[in-house]
C-alpha positions, 0 to 999 in steps of 0.5 A: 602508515602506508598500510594503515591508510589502504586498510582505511580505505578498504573498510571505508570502500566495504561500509560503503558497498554494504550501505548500497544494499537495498535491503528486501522490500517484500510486500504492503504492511499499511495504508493509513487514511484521514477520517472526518467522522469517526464513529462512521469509519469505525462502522465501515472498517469494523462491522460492515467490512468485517475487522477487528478494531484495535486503538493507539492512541485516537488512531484506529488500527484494523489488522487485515492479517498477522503483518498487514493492517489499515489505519484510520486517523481522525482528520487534522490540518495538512497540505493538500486535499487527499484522505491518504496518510501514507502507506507502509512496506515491509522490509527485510531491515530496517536499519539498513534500509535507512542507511540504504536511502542516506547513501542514495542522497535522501533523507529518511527519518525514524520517528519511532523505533522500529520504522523508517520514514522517506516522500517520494516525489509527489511529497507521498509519506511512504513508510518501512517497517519490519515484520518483528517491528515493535511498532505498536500496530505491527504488534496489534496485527500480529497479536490478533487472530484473522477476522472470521468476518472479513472476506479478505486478509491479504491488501494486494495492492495500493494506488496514488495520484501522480503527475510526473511518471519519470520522478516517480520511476526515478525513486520507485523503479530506480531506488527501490527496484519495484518491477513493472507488473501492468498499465492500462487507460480508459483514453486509448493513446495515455497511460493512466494506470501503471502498476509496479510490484515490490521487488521482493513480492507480488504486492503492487503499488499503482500510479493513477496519472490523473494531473487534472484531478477533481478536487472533491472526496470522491475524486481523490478517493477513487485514486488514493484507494487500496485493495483487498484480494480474494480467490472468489467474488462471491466470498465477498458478495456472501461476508458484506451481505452476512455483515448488513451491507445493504448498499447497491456498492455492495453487489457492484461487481465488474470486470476491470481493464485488468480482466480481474473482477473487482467490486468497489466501496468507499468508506465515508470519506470516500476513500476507495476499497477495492475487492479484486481477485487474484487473477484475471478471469480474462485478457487485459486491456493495453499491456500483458502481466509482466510478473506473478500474480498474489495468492492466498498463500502469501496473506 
């Protein structure tokens, strides 16, 4: 008896220890954001900034590469003000990144095969998907080809409104293991960017601590944004122009606080997108880069 219960316990003590594994968190698989006009954001992610439309459903799905994609729903009823849906990591497993979050004390749900769901501290819907996920989306991106059109097919980072830098620290640093990479401000003496990368890649997420936050479509928009990567600016200048972008957003480049430079547009709901090379063309403001910067190759 004595041996069958220290047995027990050795395997309750192992299902235990593999259920606190986290699982491989390599990059961003998805942002998905509200739409109060359809046929313009469908002008504005296909023709004009050079994606592939793919359906489920009334969702539009626009692949950026064969596991990245953005997803654009009709607006609905919903608490809060902000146009961003949720946002999606790609992950090593699914199942245990399931078990993984109830062995933290979360929640997580599945929905849909193929996907794990949890919110962060500030009630953000975060997602997790494998590369081989049968998820309808993930299938589209897979099965279509990179978009001559597009400038770029790699989404390097995406940012979110945040008010409380511990919580948040809490579930994305200290859960999730995501590593600082940079932070910046345009007020010296706050903090108003802080970037962290996924702990398995060079993908970033990034907290825009803007607690009196303006409550019109550009202000949410300018925060809940994501951002696309290349090797030139001048690549994107030439593909928006070749795609009838004519708009002064769409020769708008600058340099960041990053010492990346970057060119800005928003699609109708004032969402914002963000073009930004892949490395700093100079020194940045505030903090040095802490971890690798993303590159072509890992698109």
């Amino acid at each position: 008896m004595r041996i069958t219960a220290l047995f027990a316990a050795a395997v309750l003590s192992a299902t235990t220890l593999f259920a606190q594994q986290r699982p491989a968190i390599t990059g961003i698989a998805f942002m998905r954001v509200y739409t109060d006009d359809v046929p313009a954001a469908e002008h504005f992610y296909g023709p004009t900034m050079g994606y592939d439309e793919k359906h489920n459903g009334e969702e539009m799905v626009f692949p950026i590469n064969q596991h990245q994609w953005i997803e654009v729903m009709p607006s609905k009823p919903r608490d809060g003000q902000s146009y961003m849906a949720s946002v999606g990591f790609t992950v090593s497993n699914v199942d245990a990144m399931k078990r993984y979050l109830e062995a933290k004390g979360l929640h997580p749900e599945t929905p849909d095969a193929g996907l794990v769901e949890v919110h962060d501290p500030e009630r953000n819907l975060v997602i997790f998907v494998q590369k081989d996920s049968p998820l309808k989306e993930a299938v589209l991106a897979r099965e279509t080809p990179l978009s001559t059109r597009a400038p770029s097919h790699h989404i390097i980072h995406v940012g979110f409104i945040a008010h409380d830098r511990a919580k948040e620290d809490a579930f994305w640093k200290g859960i999730l293991g995501f590593r600082p990479y940079w932070f910046g401000t345009m007020h010296p003496g706050n903090v108003d960017w802080i970037s962290m990368q996924v702990p398995d890649g060079t993908d970033w997420i990034e907290y825009m601590m803007m607690p009196n936050q303006s409550t019109d479509k550009r202000g949410f928009g300018v925060s809940d944004h994501f951002s696309l990567g290349v090797e030139r600016m001048q690549t994107v200048l030439h593909d928006l122009q070749a795609n009838g972008c004519e708009d002064k957003q769409c020769i708008g480049i600058q340099a960041g606080k990053d010492g990346k430079i970057q060119l800005n547009l928003y699609d109708p709901d004032q969402t914002r997108v963000e073009y930004m090379e892949f490395t700093p063309v100079m020194k940045p403001c505030c903090s040095p880069f802490t971890g690798p910067h993303p590159n072509p190759a890992e698109q």
